[in-house]
C-alpha positions as CSV (number, residue, x, y, z in Angstrom):
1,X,4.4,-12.3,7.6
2,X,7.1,-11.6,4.9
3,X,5.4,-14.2,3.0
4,X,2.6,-12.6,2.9
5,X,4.0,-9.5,1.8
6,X,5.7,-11.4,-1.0
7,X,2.5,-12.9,-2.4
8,X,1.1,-9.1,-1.4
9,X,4.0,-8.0,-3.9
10,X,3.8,-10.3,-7.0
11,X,-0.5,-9.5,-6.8
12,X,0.0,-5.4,-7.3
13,X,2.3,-6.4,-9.9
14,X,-0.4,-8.5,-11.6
15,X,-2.5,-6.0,-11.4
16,X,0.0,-3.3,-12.9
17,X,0.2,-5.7,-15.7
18,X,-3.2,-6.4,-16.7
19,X,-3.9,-2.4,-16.1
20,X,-1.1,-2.1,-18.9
21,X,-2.3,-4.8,-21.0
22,X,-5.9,-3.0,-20.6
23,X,-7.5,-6.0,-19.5
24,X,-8.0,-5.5,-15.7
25,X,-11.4,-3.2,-16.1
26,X,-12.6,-7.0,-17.5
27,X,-11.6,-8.5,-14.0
28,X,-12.4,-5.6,-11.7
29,X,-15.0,-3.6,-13.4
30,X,-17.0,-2.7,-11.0
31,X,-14.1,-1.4,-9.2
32,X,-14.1,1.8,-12.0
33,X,-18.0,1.5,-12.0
34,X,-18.5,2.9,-8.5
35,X,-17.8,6.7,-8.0
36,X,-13.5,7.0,-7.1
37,X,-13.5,3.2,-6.8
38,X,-10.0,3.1,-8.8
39,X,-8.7,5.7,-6.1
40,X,-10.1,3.8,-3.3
41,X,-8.3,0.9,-5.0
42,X,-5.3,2.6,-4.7
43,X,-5.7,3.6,-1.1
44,X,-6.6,0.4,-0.4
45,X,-3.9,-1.3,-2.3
46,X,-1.0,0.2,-1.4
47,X,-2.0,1.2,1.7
48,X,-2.3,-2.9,2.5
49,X,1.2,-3.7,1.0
50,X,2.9,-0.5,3.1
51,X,1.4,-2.3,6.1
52,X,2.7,-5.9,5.0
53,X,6.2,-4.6,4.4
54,X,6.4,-2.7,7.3
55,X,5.3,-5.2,9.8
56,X,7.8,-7.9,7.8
57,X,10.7,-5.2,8.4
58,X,9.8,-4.1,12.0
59,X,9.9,-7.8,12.7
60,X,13.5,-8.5,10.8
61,X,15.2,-5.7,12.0
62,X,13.6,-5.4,15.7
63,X,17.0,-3.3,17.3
64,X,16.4,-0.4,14.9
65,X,13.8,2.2,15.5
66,X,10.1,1.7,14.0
67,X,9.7,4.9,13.3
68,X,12.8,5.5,11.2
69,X,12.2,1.8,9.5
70,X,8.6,2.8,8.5
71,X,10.2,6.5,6.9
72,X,12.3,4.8,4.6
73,X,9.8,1.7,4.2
74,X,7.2,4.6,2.9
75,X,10.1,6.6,0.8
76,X,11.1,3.7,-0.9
77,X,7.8,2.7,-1.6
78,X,6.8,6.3,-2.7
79,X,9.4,6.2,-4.6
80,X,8.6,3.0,-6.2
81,X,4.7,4.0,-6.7
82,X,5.7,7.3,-8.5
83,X,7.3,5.7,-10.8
84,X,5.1,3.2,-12.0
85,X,2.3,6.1,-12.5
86,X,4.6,7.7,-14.2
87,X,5.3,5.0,-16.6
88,X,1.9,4.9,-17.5
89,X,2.2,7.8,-20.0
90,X,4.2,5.0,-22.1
91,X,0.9,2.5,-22.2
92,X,-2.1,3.5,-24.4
93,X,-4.1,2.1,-22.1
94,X,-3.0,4.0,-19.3
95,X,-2.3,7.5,-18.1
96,X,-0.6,9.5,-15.7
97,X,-3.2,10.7,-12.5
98,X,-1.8,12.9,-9.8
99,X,-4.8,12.2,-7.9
100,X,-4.3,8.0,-8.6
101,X,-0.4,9.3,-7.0
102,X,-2.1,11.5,-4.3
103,X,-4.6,8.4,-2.9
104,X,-1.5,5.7,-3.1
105,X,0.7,8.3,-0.7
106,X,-2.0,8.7,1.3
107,X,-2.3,5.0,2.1
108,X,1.0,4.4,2.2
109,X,1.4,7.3,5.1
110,X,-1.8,5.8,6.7
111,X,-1.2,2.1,6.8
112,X,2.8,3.2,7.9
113,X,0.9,4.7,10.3
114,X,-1.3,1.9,11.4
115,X,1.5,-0.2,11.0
116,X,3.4,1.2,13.7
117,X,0.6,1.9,16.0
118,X,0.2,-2.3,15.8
119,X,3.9,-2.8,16.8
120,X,3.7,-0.5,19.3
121,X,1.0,-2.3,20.9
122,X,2.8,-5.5,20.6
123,X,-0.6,-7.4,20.3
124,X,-0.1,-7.8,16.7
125,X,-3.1,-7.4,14.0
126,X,-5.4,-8.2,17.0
127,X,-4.9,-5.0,18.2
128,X,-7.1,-3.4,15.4
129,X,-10.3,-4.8,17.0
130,X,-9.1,-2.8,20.1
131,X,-9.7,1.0,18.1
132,X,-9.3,2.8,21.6
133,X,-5.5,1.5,22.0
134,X,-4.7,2.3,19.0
135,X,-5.8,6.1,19.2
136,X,-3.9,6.3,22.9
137,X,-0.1,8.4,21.9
């Protein structure tokens, strides 16, 4: 798994650098042709990576508490996404969307969410065929 995440890692950073360069519309056009598709990118994303990360650290560190991991898992990476939309006011080919912020949050706190809800379970990514278990509290 943390390899995964690693590969996960070095990918969004591709991205951000073509997206600075102004080149990734030429890879993933039809990404910003469909209506929100960049913010469903972002969702998507980093919702993807939270989960990868937070699976990789519930598995490293498997004394400590899931719940407190996957806090400062999603602050850290919260932290780490601000910034880098933030940076974009430096790029001419980039700018600065609260809303781009807002949707990367949002699948950061979801796929934390998911995340734990997995290793809870303890049937790893199997689990998400089962949707009923993973609604139960």
């Amino acid at each position: 798994m943390k390899w995964l995440a690693f590969f996960f890692v070095l990918f969004i950073i591709l991205i951000i650098v073509l997206a600075d360069m102004g080149i990734l519309a030429h890879y993933v056009g039809f990404v910003y042709a469909m209506p929100y598709g960049d913010k469903a990118g972002h969702f998507i994303l980093y919702g993807i990576l939270s989960l990868l990360i937070n699976l990789t650290v519930f598995r490293s560190r498997p004394e400590q508490s899931r719940k407190l991991l996957a806090i400062k898992t999603g602050l850290i990476l919260a932290l780490l996404i601000g910034f880098e939309e933030l940076s974009q006011q430096y790029f001419s080919n980039r700018t600065f969307s609260g809303l781009d912020l807002s949707f990367s949050y949002l699948g950061v706190i979801g796929f934390s969410w998911l995340a734990f809800k997995i290793k809870k379970l303890g049937h790893g990514v199997v689990s998400l065929l089962i949707w009923g278990n993973l609604f139960r509290f």
